[in-house]
N, C-alpha and C positions, 0 to 999 in steps of 0.2 A: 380727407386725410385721417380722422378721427374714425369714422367708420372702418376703415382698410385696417389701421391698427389694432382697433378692436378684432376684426377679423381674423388678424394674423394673430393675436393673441388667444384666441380660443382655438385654431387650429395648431397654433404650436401647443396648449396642451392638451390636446386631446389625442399627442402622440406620446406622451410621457405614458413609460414600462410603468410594471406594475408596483418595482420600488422605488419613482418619482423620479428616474432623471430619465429627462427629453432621449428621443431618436438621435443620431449624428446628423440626419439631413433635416428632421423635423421642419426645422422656421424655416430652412429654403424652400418646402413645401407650399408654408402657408400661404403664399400670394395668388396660389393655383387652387386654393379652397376657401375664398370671400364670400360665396353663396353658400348655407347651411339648408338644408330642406328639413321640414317640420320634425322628424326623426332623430333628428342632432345627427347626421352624418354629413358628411359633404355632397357633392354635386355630383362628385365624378366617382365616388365611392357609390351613391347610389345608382351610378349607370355599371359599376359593375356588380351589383345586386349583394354588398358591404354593408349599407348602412344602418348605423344603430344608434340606440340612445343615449347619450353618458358619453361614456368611455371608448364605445366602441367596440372596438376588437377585445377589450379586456373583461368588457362584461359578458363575453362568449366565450371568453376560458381561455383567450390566447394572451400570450405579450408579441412587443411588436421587436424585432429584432432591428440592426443597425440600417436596413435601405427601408425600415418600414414595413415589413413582410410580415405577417400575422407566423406566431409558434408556437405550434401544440403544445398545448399544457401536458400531456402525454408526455412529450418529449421531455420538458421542462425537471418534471417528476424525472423520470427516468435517470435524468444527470443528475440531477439532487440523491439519486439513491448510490449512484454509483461514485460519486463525492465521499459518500457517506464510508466508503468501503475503504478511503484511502490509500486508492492503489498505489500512490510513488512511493507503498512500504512495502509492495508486494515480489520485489524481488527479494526479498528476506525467504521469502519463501520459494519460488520462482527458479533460484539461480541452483539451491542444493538438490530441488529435485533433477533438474539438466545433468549436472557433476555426477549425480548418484546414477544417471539413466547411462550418463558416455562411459561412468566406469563398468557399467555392466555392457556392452558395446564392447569394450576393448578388452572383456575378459574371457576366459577359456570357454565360456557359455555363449557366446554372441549369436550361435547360429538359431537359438531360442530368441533373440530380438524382436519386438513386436510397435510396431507405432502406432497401433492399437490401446496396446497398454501405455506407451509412451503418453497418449493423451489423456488416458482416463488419470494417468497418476497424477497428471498438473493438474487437472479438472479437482482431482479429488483433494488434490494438497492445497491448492488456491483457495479451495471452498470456503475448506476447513479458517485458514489465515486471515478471509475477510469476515468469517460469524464472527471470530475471533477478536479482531476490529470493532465490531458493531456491540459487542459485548463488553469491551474495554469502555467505549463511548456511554453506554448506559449507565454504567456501573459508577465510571469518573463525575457521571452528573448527580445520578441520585446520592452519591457520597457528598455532594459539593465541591471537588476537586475541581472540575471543566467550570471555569466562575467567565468575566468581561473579558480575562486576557489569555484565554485560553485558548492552545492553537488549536483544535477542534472545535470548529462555529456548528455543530447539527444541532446538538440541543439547546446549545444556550443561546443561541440565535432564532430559536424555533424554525429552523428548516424542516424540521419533521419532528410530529410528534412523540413523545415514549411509546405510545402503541406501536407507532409505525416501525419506529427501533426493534422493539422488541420482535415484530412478526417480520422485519427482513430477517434477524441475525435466525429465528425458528425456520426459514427457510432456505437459507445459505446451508444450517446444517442438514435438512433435511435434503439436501440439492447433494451436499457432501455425500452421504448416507448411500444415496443413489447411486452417487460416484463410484462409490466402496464396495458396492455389493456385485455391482457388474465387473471392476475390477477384479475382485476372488474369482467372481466366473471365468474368467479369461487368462489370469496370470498361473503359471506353471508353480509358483508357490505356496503351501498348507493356507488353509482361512484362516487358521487358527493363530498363525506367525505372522499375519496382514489384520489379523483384526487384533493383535496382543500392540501392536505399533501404532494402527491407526486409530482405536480408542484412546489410549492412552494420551496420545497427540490432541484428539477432540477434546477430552477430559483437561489438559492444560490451557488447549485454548480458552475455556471456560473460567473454571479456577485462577485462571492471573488475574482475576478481577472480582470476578464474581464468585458467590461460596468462599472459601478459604481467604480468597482476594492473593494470592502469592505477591502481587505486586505491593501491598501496602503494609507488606512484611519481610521488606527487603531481602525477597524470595527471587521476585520476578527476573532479576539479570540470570539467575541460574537456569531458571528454566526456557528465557530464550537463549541462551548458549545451545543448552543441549538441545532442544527441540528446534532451531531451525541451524542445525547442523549437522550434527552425528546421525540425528533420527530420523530427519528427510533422507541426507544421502543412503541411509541405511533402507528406507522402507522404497526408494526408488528401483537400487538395484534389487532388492529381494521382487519386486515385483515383477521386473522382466526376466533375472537368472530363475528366482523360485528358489536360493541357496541364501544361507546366511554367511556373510563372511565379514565379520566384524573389523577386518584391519581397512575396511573401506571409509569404515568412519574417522580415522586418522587422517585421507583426504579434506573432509568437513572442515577441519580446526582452519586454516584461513579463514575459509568463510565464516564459521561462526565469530571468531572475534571482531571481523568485522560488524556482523549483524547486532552483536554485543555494543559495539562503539554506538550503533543509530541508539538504541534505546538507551545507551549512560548517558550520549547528550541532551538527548531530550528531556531524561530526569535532572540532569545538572539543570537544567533551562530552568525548570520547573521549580527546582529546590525551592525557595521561600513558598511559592505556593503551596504545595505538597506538606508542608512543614503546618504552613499556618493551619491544614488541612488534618493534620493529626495525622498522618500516614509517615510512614518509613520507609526509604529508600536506600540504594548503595552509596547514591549521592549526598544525601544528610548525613548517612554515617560517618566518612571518610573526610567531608567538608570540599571547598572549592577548589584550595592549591592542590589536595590528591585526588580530587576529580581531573583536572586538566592534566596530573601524572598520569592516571589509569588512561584517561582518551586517548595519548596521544600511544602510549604503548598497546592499545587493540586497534588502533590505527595502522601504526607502522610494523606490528609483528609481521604480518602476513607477508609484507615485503621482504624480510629478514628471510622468511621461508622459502619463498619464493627463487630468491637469490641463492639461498643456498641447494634447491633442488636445482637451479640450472646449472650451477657446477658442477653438481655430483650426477646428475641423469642425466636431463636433457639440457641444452639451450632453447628452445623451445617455453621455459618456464619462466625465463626472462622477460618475457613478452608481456605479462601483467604490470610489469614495472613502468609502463608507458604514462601509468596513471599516478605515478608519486609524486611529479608536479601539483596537479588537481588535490594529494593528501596533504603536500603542505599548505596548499592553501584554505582549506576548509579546517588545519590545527588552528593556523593564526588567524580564522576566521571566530575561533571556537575560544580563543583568549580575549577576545573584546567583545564586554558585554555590549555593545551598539548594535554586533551582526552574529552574535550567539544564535540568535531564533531562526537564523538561515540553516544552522550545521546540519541539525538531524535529515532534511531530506535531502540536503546536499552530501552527504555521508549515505543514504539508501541510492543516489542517482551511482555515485563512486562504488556505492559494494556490486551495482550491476554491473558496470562498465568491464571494472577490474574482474568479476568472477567470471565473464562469458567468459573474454582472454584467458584466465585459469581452466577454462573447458575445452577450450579451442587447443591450449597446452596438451591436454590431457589426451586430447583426441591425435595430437600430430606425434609427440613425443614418441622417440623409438623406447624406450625405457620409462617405466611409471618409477613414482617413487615405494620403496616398502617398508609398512609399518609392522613389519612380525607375520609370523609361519602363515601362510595364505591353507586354508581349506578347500582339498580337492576332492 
């Protein structure tokens, strides 16, 4: 009996992951692995040509996944970086290029449409959004901001190192870069009016953190307002029409105040750290009871818009409205400090949801809405 136990206890952990907890079947294993051969593997590991010394599978680069199945550290990596990008922010960016592609789609230029450039614009807008990410991440840590309770685990968890930061976000823009140069090739629009938008755009993603830092000079709301709204939907359609038509970015304004809501609650969340941090935000300025004013009003405007373009155009615009349930519960989720730390990406899940439906609008509606003399 003492033998078999001991047995079982060296085979349950010698299936413990690489950050110390057991497999799920782990110990129901161990009774099928009481023989060890001189290698430190098991019996039956060694008949399928497995066995190792130690640890096993993890001193060959793998972890063992939940039925015990060795997993590429390749892979591993790979999700740790794409973590690292914080996609469930990425319809921040995501949603105005769509808006900005259907409003060029339903305009007097469609038969120029290209789903060509259609992808290179996400490709190129995305890019941009996650250097952008990864540069916010670097910056928040070497300041001290990202500290134990910070909702960003990459560096202060050691998920990867600052080198590693630094040479994804050089290569997301560089990937951008790419994006950008074959888009001018392609799109019927001047380089010069696609590269005056989308440097400008790279250059902010930068600058909210890094250089100037916009964010820690209670900058940063402004500049994600306009830049993941006006300037997307603006640089999207200019790249399939090739025309500038500025009252396009009057569609924007929903989504940007949305976009606006994710990053005020995140700074609200934030407040005392940020504070202790030495940084300035909209949310320090204003304090807590006019942060939960301002939330709930870049919350719910877009609905007030909304409402009122279905009665005046289309009905068709009402259809976004499906999601004001879902808004008030993520306000009254956003008044109690218990489930505050849920809003910010439960507010980026809502600005997707609600903006397709605004596209979907846009696309069915017999009548657009109009913000002032259209250029023909």
């Amino acid at each position: 009996m003492a033998a078999t136990k001991e047995a079982e206890t060296d085979t349950f952990h010698s299936q413990l992951l690489p950050n110390g907890s057991p497999t799920t079947n782990g110990k129901a294993r161990a009774g099928a692995a009481a023989t060890k051969d001189e290698g430190g593997g098991t019996a039956r590991e060694k008949g399928n040509g497995r066995g190792s010394a130690g640890t096993g599978a993890e001193a060959a680069g793998f972890a063992m996944d939940t039925k015990g199945h060795p997993t590429s550290g390749t892979f591993m990596k790979l999700k740790t970086y794409l973590l690292a990008l914080r996609p469930w922010s990425l319809s921040a960016s995501l949603v105005p290029t769509l808006l900005g592609s259907a409003l060029a789609y339903r305009s007097q230029w469609a038969a120029e449409f290209s789903l060509a450039t259609f992808f290179l614009t996400a490709f190129t807008v995305v890019t941009v959004h996650c250097a952008g990410n990864v540069v916010n991440t670097y910056f928040d840590f070497i300041k001290g901001i990202d500290k134990q309770k910070a909702d960003d685990r990459t560096l202060v968890d050691h998920i990867l190192t600052k080198d590693e930061v630094v040479s994804l976000g050089a290569i997301l823009y560089m990937a951008g870069c790419g994006g950008f140069v074959l888009l001018a090739v392609i799109s019927p629009a001047k380089m010069e009016h696609l590269a005056l938008i989308y440097f400008g755009g790279l250059s902010s993603s930068f600058l909210y953190t890094g250089g100037i830092g916009f964010k820690y000079i209670a900058l940063g709301d402004l500049v994600i307002l306009v830049l993941f709204g006006p300037i997307s939907v603006l640089f999207a359609f200019m790249s399939q029409t090739g025309h500038v038509d500025w009252t396009t970015m009057g569609y924007a304004i929903p989504l940007a105040l949305n976009t606006e809501a994710i990053l005020h609650s995140n700074n609200t969340r934030d407040a005392d750290n940020d504070r202790r941090a030495g940084i300035v935000t909209l949310a320090i300025l204003i304090g807590r009871t006019a942060s939960h004013v301002l939330y709930a009003m870049l919350l719910f405007a877009p609905y007030s818009l909304f409402f009122i373009f279905g009665l005046k155009y289309s009905l068709w615009f009402l259809l976004p409205l499906v999601t004001l349930p879902q808004a008030f519960q993520i306000e009254k989720r956003f008044r109690n400090d218990q489930t505050m730390h849920l809003v910010p990406r439960q507010t980026a899940k809502l600005n997707f949801y609600f903006g397709i439906l605004y596209i979907v609008a846009c696309c069915c509606a017999t009548q657009l809405p109009t913000f002032g003399p259209r250029r023909h």
